[in-house]
Structure formats: C-alpha cells, structure tokens
DOTORVEX-977188 format. One record per residue (C-alpha): residue in one letter; z, y, x. Coordinates in steps of 0.5 Angstrom, whole numbers, padded with zeros to 4 digits, always signed. Each point is the difference from the previous one (the first is absolute). Example, Ala and Ser with C-alpha at 12.3 -4.5 7.8 and 13.67 -1.06 7.14 Angstrom:
2
A+0016-0009+0025 S-0002+0007+0002 
//
This chain:
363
X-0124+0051-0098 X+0006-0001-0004 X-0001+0000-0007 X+0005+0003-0005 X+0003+0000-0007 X+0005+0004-0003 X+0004-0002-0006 X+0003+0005-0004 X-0004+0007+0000 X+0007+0004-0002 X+0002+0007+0004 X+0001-0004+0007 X-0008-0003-0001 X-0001+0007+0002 X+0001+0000+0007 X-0002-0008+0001 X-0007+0001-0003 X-0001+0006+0004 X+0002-0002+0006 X-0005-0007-0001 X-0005+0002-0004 X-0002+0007+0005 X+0000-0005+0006 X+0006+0003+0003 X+0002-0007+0002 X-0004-0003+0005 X-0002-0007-0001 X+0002+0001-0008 X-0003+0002-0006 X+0001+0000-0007 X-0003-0005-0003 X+0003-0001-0007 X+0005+0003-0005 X+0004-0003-0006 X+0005+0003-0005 X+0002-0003-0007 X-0002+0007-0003 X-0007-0001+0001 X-0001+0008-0001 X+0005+0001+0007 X-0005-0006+0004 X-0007+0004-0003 X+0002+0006+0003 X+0001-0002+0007 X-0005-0005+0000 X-0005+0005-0002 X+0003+0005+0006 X+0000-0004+0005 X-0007-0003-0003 X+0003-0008+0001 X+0002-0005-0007 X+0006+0001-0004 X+0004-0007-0004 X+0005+0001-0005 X+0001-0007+0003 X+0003-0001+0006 X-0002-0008+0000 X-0006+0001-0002 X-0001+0006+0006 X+0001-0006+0005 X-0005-0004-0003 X-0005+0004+0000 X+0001+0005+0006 X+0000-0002+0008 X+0008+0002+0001 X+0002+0000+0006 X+0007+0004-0002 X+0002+0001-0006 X+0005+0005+0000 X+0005+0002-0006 X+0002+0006-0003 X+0003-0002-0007 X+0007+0003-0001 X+0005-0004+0004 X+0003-0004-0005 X-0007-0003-0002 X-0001-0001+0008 X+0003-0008+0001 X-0004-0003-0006 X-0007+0004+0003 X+0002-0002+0006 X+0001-0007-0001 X-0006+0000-0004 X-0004+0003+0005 X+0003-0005+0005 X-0004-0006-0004 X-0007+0003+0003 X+0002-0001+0007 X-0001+0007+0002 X+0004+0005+0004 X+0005+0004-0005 X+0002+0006+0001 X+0006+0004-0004 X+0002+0007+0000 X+0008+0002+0001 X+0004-0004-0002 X-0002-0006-0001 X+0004-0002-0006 X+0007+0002-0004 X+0004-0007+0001 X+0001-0004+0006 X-0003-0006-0004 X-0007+0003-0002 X+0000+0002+0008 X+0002-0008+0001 X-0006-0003-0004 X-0006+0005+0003 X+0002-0001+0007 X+0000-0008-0003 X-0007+0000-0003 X-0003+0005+0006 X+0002-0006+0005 X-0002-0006-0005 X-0007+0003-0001 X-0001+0002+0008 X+0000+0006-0002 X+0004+0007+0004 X+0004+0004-0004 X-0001+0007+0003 X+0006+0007-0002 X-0001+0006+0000 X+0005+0003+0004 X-0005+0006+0002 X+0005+0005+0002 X+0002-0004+0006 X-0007+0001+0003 X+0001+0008-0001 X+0000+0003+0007 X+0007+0002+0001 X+0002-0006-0002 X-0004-0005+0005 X+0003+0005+0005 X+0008-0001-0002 X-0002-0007-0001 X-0002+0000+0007 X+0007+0003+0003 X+0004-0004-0004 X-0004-0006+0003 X+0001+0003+0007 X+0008+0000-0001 X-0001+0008+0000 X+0006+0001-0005 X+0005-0005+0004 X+0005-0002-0005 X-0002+0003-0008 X+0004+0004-0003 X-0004+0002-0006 X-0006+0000-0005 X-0002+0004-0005 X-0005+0001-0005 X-0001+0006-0006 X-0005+0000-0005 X+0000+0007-0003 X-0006-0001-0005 X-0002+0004-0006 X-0002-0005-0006 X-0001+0004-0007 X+0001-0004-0007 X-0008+0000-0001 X+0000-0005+0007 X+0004-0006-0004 X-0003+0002-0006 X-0007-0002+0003 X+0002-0007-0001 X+0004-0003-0004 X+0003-0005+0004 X+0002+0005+0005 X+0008+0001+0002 X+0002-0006-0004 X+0003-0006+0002 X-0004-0005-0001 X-0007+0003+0003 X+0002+0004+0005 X+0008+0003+0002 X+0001+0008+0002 X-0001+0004+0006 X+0004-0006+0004 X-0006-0005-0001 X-0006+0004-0001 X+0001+0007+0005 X+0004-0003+0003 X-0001-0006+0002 X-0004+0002+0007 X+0006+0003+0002 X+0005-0005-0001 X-0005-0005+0004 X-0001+0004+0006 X+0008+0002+0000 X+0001-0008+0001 X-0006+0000+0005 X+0003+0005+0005 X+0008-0002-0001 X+0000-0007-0002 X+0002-0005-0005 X+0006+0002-0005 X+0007-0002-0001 X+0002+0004-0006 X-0002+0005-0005 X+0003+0005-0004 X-0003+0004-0005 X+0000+0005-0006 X-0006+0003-0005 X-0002+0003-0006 X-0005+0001-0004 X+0000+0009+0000 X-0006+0003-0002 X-0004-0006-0002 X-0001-0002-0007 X+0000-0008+0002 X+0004-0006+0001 X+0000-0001+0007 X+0004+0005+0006 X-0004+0008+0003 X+0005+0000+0004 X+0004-0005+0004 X+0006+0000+0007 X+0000-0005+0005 X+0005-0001+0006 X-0002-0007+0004 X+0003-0004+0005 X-0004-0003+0006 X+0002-0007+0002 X-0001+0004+0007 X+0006+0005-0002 X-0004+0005-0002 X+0000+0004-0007 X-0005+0003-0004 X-0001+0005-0005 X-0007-0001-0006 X+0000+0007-0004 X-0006+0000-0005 X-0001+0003-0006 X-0007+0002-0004 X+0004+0006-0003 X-0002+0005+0005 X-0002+0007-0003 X-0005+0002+0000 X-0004-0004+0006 X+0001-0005+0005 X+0004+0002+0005 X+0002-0006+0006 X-0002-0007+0000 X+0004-0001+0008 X+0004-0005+0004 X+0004+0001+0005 X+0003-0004+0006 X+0006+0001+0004 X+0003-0004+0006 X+0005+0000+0005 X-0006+0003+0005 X-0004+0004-0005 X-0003+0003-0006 X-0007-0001-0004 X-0002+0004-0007 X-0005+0000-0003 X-0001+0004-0006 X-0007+0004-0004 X+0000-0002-0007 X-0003-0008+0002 X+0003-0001+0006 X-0005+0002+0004 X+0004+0007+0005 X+0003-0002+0006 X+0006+0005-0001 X+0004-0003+0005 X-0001-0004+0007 X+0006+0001+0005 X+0002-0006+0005 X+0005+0001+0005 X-0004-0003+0005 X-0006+0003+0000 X-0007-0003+0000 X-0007+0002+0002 X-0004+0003-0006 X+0007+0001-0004 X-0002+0008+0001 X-0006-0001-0004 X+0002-0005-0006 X+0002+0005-0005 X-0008+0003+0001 X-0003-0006+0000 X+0004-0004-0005 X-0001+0004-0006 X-0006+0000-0005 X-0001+0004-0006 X-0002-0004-0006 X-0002+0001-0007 X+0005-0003-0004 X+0006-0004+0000 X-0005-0007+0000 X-0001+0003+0007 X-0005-0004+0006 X+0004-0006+0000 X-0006-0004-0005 X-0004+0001+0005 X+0003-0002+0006 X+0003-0006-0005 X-0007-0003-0002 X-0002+0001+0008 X+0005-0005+0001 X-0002-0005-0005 X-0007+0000+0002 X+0003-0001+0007 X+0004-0006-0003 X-0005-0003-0004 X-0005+0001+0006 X+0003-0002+0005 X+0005-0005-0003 X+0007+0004+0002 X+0006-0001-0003 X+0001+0007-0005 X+0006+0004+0000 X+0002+0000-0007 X-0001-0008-0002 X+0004-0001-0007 X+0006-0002+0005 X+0000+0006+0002 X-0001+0004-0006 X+0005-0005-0003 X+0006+0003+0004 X-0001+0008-0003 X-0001-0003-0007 X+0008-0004+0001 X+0003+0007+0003 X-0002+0003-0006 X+0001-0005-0005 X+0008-0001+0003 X-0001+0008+0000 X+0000+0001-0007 X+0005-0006-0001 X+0005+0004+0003 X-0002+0006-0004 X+0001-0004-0006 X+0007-0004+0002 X+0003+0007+0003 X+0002-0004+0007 X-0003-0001+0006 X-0005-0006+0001 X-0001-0004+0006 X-0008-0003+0000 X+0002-0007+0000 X+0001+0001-0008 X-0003-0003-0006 X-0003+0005-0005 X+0004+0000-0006 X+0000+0007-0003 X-0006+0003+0004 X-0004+0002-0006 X-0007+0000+0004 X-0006-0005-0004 X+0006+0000-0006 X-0002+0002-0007 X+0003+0006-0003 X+0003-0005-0005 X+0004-0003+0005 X+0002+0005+0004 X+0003+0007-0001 X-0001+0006+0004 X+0006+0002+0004 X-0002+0005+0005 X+0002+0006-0004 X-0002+0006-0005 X-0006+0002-0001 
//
C-alpha cells in the first residue's frame, strides 16, 4: 500500500483526496494533507480522518510518505517540487507542471539528482476514447495526417477567479491556454506529433483578469499537418464541448462530450472488425469536466511505481506542452508567428504584473 500525501488542499484537492481518502485507488491510500492555510489542511484531514501540516517539510518528517503529490497554484509548483524532491520520495504534480521553461528545467533536474520520478498529470490521455484514438494513430490508421483540432468551450464565471487571488495572473497561473486548456493542447501534440510553428491571437472578453479567456491557434506540424486549438472560458451560460478531432488522408476520428469523453465520429476507409461497435462502447458519461482520467491516471502510477515501469508523462515529456504553450503566447505577444525552436523573450507566463503588460485585449 502506497502511502499518499497532498500538498495544497485548493479546489483540485476535491477530486485527489476523494479519490485516495475513499479507497477508490487500489494499492493507495491518503495518508497525510498539508496546505499553508491550516484552516483548508484541517478540513481535509478531519474528512478523511489522516494528519494535516501547514508545513510541507514537516509533513515529510514526520509521516511515512511514499508519493507526495502537489496541488499548490502553478506558479508555486517548481519550488514545492523541487523541495520536495529533498525527501526522495516520488512527486506528483498537477497540469501543468510550471509556467516558464526554466522552472520545468530545475524540477526535473532536482527529481533526477535526489532519485526521485516526477509524474504529470495528463489525465485526459487516459479518457476511453482517447486511448482508443490513440490506438488507431499508432495502428497507422490515419495514413498521412492531415489535421488536428481542439476546442474548449467552457463556462467560468468572474466569482471562479475571484476564489483566489492568484488566479488568471500571470505570474501564478495563465488564462484558459495554460489552465483548461493545457489537457487539450497535450493530447493535440500526442496524436499529431511535434510542432513547426505557431500563430495565434487571444483576448481577455469577459473576464476581469490580467491573462487571455479567450485564445485562436493554428499550427504546423513538422509531419505537414495543421492545426487549430480553439479555447475559451467565455462560454455562456454552461460548459459546452472540450473535444479533438483527427484527420488523415484515410480517415476521421471526433471526439466530443464536454470532457473529451464521446466518441462522435469512427470512419475508416478500410474497415475493421469492432469498428461498428466503437461509437457504443467508447463513450462514457462523467459527471464534470475533471472527467475519470484521475482514476485511471493514479491506476498507471501505481503500476509504475510497483512494477518499476517507465510513466507516460515524465517531466520530459510534459515538458514539450509547456514549450508550445509558452511559444504560443510569444506569438500572441509579438503578433507573428513562432517557430518552437525559439527563446522566450515576451511570453509573459511566471513574469510579475510590473514587468509585463497585458496585451490580449479588452475586457
């Protein structure tokens, strides 16, 4: 049995310690909470009935923690994970992993010099249609790849980024781009393949905060293929679609629902057997847009630990979503379009207001 502790006990919290601290996870179980607000760590602990710690270290020292896993606000995630790492014990870190490319660079350094893995959470590749596309993109289904899309189309009122203070800026956390929509930006690189060069434009619509609501996107494959990521928070009056579609010179995947969890389109040219059941049978209905891939994330980590297996999003891995993103909004900030072997000079992620002002639009 895995012991578990969390770090940062915010609204994400919800999902992790429900899943851990209601035995959900076999080979898991929550075992300690900590948040610098004791008041937030009290209030899980006492519901799970485990110790609470407004002191990360502390926590370490005092609890057998096999995993610790960090669920502060994004720009806190490399110095937690980088203390953390001290302990030499496995972290885990939510979407996504930092805001600049150097913070990503020191975490997956301080993981490897302590010999401890860095696990990301990319839960969405593990969503039952996703695995299924990803099958027939491994299978050579597609042919030659034409396009990939993703749209979020997502409801967030201003009382969501008013929760917490840090929320939309730019040096905690990014807009729609880096939070809902970093899922979507990962799996669109997974199925298509690495990126050439991006285009994009955003504004800041309804939201009363410093980052984008609302972004565009096209991209060009190294492989030829385009792109387009379409994702927004100003969705009125309820989510409506987090999907990705695929394209190839031999057939079309979509994948719609509002967590990419219905499978809306299956068509190959050359058919297979089970083909006339995928629509049915790779489909499912959650409850929110957080969807089951938690689940079936922790499953895979448990199996990693256990089994000593290689993990499907490493830091290096999670690494290549972080550099599109930031390259994305280097070319929402220049105007012009970027090519991903680039030096960050205006994206303002992980920046201070003072040395950095907005230019995504009005408000």
């Amino acid at each position: 049995m895995l012991n578990v502790a969390l770090v940062g006990c915010g609204r994400i919290a919800k999902r992790h310690s429900e899943l851990l601290g209601e035995d959900q996870i076999p080979g898991m179980r929550l075992a300690a909470v900590c948040d610098i607000e004791e008041d937030k760590a009290r209030a899980v602990g006492e519901r799970f009935k485990v110790p609470f710690y407004a002191d990360m270290d502390r926590m370490m020292e005092s609890e057998p923690i096999d995993l610790v896993v960090v669920l502060t606000p994004t720009g806190a995630h490399a110095k937690h994970v980088i203390r953390l790492s001290r302990h030499q014990k496995d972290v885990l870190v939510e979407k996504p992993m930092a805001l600049t490319l150097d913070d990503a660079d020191a975490m997956i350094k301080a993981c490897d010099q302590n010999g401890c893995r860095l696990f990301v959470v990319k839960q969405n590749r593990f969503n039952v249609p996703v695995l299924k596309l990803r099958e027939a993109v491994e299978a050579g289904r597609f042919g030659k790849l034409i396009l990939g899309t993703v749209r979020v189309r997502w409801c967030r009122h201003q009382h969501y980024y008013d929760q917490d203070p840090w929320r939309g800026t730019w040096a905690m956390d990014g807009g729609v781009l880096t939070n809902q929509a970093s899922h979507h930006v990962d799996m669109l690189q997974w199925m298509i393949g690495d990126v050439e060069s991006v285009f994009a434009k955003a504004a800041t619509a309804l939201a009363d905060i410093e980052a984008e609501d609302t972004i565009i996107v096209t991209l060009k494959f190294r492989n030829g293929a385009l792109g387009i990521i379409e994702a927004t928070t100003a969705a009125r009056p309820i989510n409506l679609e987090g999907s990705i579609s695929v394209l190839g010179e031999k057939g079309t995947v979509v994948i719609g629902g509002f967590a990419v969890n219905k499978m809306e389109t299956w068509a190959f040219e050359e058919a297979r057997e089970g083909d006339d059941r995928v629509l049915e049978e790779f489909s499912v209905n959650p409850p929110n847009v957080y969807g089951f891939g938690h689940h079936a994330y922790y499953e895979h980590v448990v199996d990693c630990i256990e089994n000593k297996k290689q993990h499907l999003v490493d830091g290096l891995e999670a690494r290549k979503s972080l550099r599109l993103i930031n390259a994305i909004y280097e070319s929402v900030e220049t105007g012009r379009e970027v090519f991903l072997h680039f030096i960050p000079r205006k994206c303002p992620l992980g920046r201070a207001p003072e040395t950095h002002r907005p230019k995504t639009g009005g408000r």
